[in-house]
C-alpha positions in Angstrom: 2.2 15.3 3.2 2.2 12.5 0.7 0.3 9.7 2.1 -0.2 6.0 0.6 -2.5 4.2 2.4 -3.3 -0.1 1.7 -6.3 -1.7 2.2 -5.0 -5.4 2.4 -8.2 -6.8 2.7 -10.1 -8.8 0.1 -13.4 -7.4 1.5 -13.5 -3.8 -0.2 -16.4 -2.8 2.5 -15.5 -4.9 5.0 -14.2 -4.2 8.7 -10.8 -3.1 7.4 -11.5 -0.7 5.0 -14.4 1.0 7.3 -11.3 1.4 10.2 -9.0 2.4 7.4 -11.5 5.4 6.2 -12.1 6.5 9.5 -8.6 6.8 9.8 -7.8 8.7 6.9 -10.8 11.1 7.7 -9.1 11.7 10.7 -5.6 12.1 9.2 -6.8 14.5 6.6 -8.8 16.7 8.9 -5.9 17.7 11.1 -3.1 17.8 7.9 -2.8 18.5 4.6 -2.3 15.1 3.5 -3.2 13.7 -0.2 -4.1 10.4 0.1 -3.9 8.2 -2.7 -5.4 4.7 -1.4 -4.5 1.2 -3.0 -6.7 -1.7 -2.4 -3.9 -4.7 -3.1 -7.2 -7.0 -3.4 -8.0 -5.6 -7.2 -4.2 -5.4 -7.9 -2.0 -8.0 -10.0 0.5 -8.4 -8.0 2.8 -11.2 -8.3 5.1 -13.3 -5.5 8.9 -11.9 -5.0 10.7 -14.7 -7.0 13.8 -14.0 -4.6 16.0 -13.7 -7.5 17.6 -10.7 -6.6 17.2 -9.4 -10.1 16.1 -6.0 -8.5 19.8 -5.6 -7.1 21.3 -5.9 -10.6 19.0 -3.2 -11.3 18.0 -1.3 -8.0 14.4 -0.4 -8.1 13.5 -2.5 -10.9 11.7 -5.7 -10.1 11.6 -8.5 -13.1 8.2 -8.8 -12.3 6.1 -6.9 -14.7 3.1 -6.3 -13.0 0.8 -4.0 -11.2 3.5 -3.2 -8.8 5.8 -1.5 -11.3 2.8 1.3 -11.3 2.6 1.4 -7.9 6.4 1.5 -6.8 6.5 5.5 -7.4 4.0 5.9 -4.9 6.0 4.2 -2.3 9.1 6.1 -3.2 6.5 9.8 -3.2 4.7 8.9 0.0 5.9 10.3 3.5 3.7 7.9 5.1 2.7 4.9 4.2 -0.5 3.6 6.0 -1.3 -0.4 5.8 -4.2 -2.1 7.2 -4.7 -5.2 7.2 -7.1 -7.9 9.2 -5.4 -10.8 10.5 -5.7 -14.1 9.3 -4.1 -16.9 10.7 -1.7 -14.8 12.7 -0.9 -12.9 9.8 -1.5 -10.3 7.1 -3.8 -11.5 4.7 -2.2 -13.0 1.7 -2.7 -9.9 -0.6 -1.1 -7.5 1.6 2.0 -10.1 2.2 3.0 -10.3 -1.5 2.2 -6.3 -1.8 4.6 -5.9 1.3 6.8 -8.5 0.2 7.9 -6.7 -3.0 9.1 -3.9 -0.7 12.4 -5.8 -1.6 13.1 -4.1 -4.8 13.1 -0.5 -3.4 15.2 -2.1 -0.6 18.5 0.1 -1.7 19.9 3.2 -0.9 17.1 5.0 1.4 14.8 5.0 -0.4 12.6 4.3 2.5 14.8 6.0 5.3 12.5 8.8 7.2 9.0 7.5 5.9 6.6 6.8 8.7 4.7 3.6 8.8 1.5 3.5 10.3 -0.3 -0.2 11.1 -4.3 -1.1 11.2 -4.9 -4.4 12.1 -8.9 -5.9 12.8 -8.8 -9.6 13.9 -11.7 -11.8 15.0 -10.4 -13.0 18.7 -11.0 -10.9 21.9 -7.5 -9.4 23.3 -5.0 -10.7 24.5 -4.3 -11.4 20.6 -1.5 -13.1 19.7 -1.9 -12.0 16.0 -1.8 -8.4 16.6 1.1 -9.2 18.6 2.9 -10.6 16.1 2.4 -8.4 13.5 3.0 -5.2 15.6 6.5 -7.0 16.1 7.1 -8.3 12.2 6.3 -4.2 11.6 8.6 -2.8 14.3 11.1 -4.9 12.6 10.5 -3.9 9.2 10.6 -0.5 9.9 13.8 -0.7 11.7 15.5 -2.8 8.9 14.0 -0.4 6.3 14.7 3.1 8.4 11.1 4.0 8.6 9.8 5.1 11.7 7.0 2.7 12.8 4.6 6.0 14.0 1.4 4.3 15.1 -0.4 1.0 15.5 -4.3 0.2 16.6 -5.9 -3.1 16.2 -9.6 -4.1 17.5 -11.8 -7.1 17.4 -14.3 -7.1 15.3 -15.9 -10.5 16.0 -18.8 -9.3 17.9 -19.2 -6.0 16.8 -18.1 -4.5 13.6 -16.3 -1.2 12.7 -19.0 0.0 11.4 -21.5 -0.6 14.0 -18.8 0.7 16.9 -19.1 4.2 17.2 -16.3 4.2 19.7 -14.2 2.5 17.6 -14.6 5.0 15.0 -13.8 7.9 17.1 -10.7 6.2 18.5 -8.9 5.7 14.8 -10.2 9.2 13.9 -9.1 10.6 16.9 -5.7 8.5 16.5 -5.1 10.0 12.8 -6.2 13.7 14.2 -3.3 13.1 16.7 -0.5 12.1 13.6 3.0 13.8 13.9 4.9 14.1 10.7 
């Protein structure tokens, strides 16, 4: 199992990259998963232009830039896993372009049967409306894109941080332990 996860954060050791390692450490103890991970923070990665120069060509984005090393990696994974903390009732900024330029594999099916995986960390206590609406931007992604939107966990890291929640840690491994391919 071919797994790509994305640390959309800008904060390499921050809350979102501790939930996304423990995670991974769960996914890879139950599975034989190579994990090749991406943090989009340290990546060149441009805006979509919208100028459907990838459908000319399918595959090929105009854009020469980071992402034109990092598209066969999408196509190779079986999973792909993103993680994100929410700002302003969204994915940071980083992970939007990185998700954005989705477009120019967006032919064929090329990402039909791939399953999507979503970690979110968000400073207000539940109920969160910015969990909420990412969960539902995802489902509809993945329904759009023929991916199966597998699993979701978000958590609040405002008073305590992933890294200094021991149950928190256990629930993310415990949630990548429990993966079906």
């Amino acid at each position: 199992m071919k797994v790509l996860a994305i640390q959309g954060s800008p904060r390499k050791n921050g809350n979102t990259a501790a939930l996304l390692k423990c995670y991974l450490q769960g996914l890879v103890k139950n599975h034989q998963a190579e994990v090749k991970t991406i943090e989009v923070a340290e990546k060149n990665i441009q805006s979509c232009k919208g100028c459907q120069g990838c459908k000319s060509s399918p595959g090929d984005c105009v854009i020469k830039d980071d992402m034109a090393e990092i598209y066969p990696g999408i196509l190779e994974a079986d999973v792909l896993v993103l993680a994100s903390p929410i700002y302003w009732w969204n994915i940071t900024s980083q992970a939007k372009q990185f998700v954005d330029r989705f477009y120019a594999l967006n032919s064929g099916d090329n990402f039909k049967g791939k399953k999507f995986v979503l970690l979110m960390t968000y400073g207000g206590e539940e109920p969160n409306s910015g969990a909420e609406i990412i969960k539902n931007m995802f489902h509809d992604i993945c329904d759009y894109l023929k991916m199966d939107f597998a699993q979701a966990y978000g958590v609040c890291t405002g008073e305590v941080s992933v890294q200094d929640n021991p149950h928190v840690q256990d629930d993310v491994h415990n949630l990548g332990a429990a993966f079906k391919l």
